[in-house]
C-alpha positions, 0 to 999 in steps of 0.5 A: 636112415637120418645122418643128422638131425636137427632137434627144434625143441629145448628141455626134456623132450630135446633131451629125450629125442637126443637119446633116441638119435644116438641109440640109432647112430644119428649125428645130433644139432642142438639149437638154443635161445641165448637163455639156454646155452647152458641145457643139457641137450646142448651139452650132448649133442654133437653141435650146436647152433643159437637161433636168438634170444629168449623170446620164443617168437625170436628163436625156437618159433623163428623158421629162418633161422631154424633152416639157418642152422639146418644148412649151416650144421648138414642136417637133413631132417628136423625133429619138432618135439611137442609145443612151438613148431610141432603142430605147424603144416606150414613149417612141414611144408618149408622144410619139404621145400628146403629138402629137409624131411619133417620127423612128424605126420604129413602136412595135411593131417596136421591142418587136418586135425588142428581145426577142431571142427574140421577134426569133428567131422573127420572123425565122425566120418571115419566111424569114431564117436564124437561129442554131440554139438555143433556141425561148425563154427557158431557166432552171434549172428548164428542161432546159437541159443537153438543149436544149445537148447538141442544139445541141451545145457550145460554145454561147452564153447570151444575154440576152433583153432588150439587147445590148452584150454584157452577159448573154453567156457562153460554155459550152465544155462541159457542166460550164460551162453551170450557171455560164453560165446563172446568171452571164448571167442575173444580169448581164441582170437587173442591165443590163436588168431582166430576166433572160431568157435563151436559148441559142445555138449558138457559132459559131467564127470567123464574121464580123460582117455587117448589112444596112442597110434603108429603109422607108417604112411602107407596104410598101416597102422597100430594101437598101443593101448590108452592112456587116463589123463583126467587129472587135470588143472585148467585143462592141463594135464597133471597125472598120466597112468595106462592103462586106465582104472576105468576101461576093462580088455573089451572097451579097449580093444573096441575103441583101440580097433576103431582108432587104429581103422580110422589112421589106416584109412587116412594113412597117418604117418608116424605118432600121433594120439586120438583124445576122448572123454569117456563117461558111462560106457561111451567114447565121445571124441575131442580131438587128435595131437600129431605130435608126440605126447609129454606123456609117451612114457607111459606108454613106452613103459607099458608096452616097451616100444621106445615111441621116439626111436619109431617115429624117427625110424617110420619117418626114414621109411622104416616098418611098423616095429610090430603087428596089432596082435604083437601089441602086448600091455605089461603091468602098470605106468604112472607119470607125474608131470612135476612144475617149478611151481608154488604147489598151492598158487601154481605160481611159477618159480623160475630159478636156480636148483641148488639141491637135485636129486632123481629117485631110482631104483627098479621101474622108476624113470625120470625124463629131466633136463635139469641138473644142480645148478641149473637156472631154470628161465623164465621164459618157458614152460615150467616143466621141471621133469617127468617121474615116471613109474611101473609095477606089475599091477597098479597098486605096485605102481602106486607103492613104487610112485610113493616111495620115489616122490618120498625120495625125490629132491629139488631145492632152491626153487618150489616145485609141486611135489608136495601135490603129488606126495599128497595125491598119491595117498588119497583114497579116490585116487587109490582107487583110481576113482577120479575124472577130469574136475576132481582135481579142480574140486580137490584144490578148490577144497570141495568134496570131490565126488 
């Protein structure tokens, strides 16, 4: 096992791998910009060390200096988290390099999966179904009119490097394929640095499913079930719930089966989620996140095997913690990812919390790093915190959702809660009768069938 990790993140999730370190006896290293001196993942651990100002190129983006605090504070290993350094082959590598071990997939796979169309046919290759498009990269010089009229319109243009939803653009018909193409291509060389892209066929009203996998790097490897993702803003994720309203035992254990032989034959490593859009009976592949998830609660809630703690326990060269048929879905999990954001502009609210108060009771969980008076920067990600719930069957869940929405308070900032106090009582959403442009049509004020 780690004597001391060193945790390249901030907010909850550097919060949430500092809990999984001390319930395993680890020695934790907190690392901050200048804007997060106060956080309380840096209250927590053992040390801390601050790599720079708040710019995230210059502190929880620089390499040196994270290798900086690794040999100053004696850790010997880094957990990543999800976001900046996560989904980086190349700091994986330096870090191999500086005798550090990487609590995350090897290098390979991470490059592997962070080129969508090498992912594409990855995935294709290992028997999951994929989403019927282009074989690579398009531009304008290829006969990208062609490979769409075969596809057949609408179609989507994806940007091959990222995600997020940036260097993604619809073309409805033919005459709007040209401006897609050069807009996506612009906006991924902006984002990313590259501006590949790739068509796709667009799907109508699919669902937003992934598979949660564990692997131990040597050939074995699990499935832990689904979770639904298709409430979303601008391709972000706003809702999460496992398992989904849309699949029944039969679909999951297919598709569960399918992904847990493909991570076995490539000899994934730790945690990591396979994405899909699922419309009429089919799964059609969009890509795989080599990370830990924002969403892992729901699944941690549903199956009860603390996700965080395996990772960096399989990471060490520990065993699967069970077998697949040991696997075991219990009851019902919600998760709502709550912004400091207008909850109509989506505008964000950075500022000081002066009033904060978590819901509690039975099956209700908060994944937070806030607490009152803490100045919420500018500099980051909204996320405010995670209010997780679970009930014995989904409409428990929903009721127990209500009630802890009802009960949460934050003032001095605006958040989105009021959003999900509505949506919580919405008939589709009741229902579980939703995909992934619902929520888009819903704010839009458009019936959203």
């Amino acid at each position: 096992m780690f004597d001391k990790i060193l945790i390249a993140n901030r907010g909850e999730i550097a919060l949430r791998i500092l809990r999984a370190c001390k319930e395993l006896g680890i020695a934790t290293v907190a690392v901050h910009s200048t804007a997060d001196a106060d956080a309380m993942h840096v209250r927590l651990a053992d040390e801390s060390v601050c790599i720079g100002p708040p710019p995230s190129k210059d502190s929880y983006l620089n390499i040196p200096a994270l290798l900086a605090a690794c040999e100053i504070t004696g850790a010997d290993a880094v957990h990543p988290g999800y976001g900046f350094l996560s989904e980086n082959a190349r700091f994986a590598e330096i870090l191999a390099e500086h005798n550090l071990d990487f609590i995350g997939p090897k290098a390979e796979h991470i490059r592997l999966m962070g080129d969508k169309i090498e992912a594409k046919k990855t995935a294709k290759k290992l028997g999951i179904p994929v989403v019927p498009g282009s074989d690579g990269g398009v531009g304008p010089e290829d006969d990208a009119m062609a490979i769409a009229q075969a596809i057949g319109f609408p179609v989507l243009v994806k940007a091959a490097s990222g995600g997020g939803g940036r260097g993604m653009k619809v073309a409805q018909t033919a005459d709007d394929l040209m401006l897609a193409l050069s807009t996506a291509a612009n906006e991924a060389k902006s984002a990313f640095g590259d501006a590949s892209v790739y068509l796709e066929k667009y799907l109508q009203k699919p669902r937003h499913i992934e598979i949660q996998v564990l692997g131990d790097g040597h050939g074995g490897a699990i499935h832990l079930g689904e979770r639904d993702c298709s409430l979303q803003r601008r391709h972000q994720k706003v809702w999460e719930e496992g398992p989904s309203p849309a699949l029944d035992a039969a679909a999951r254990a297919k598709i569960g089966a399918t992904v847990a032989k493909a991570m076995q034959e490539i000899k994934y490593l730790g945690v990591g989620t396979v994405e899909f859009l699922y419309e009429e009976g089919e799964f059609y592949f969009i890509e795989m996140n080599t990370r830990i998830q924002v969403e892992h609660p729901v699944t941690e809630m549903i199956t009860g095997i603390d996700l965080v703690l395996e990772q960096i326990r399989i990471a060490a060269g520990g065993d699967l913690p069970v077998t697949q048929d040991e696997v075991v879905i219990n009851g019902h999990s919600i998760e709502c990812r709550i912004n400091a954001e207008n909850p109509v502009t989506f505008r964000p609210s950075p500022g000081k919390i002066l009033q904060y108060h978590p819901p509690g009771g039975l099956g209700v969980r908060i994944d937070s790093a806030v607490y009152q008076g803490y100045v919420i920067p500018p500099y980051y990600d909204s996320l405010v915190g995670k209010l997780i719930v679970h009930g014995k069957t989904r409409a428990e869940c929903l009721m127990r959702l209500r009630r802890a929405l009802d009960e949460m308070v934050v003032e001095g900032i605006e958040t989105t809660l009021p959003l999900f106090r509505a949506l919580v009582r919405e008939p589709a959403i009741i229902d579980g009768d939703y995909h992934i442009h619902w929520l888009e049509q819903y704010l839009a004020g458009q019936p959203a069938g």
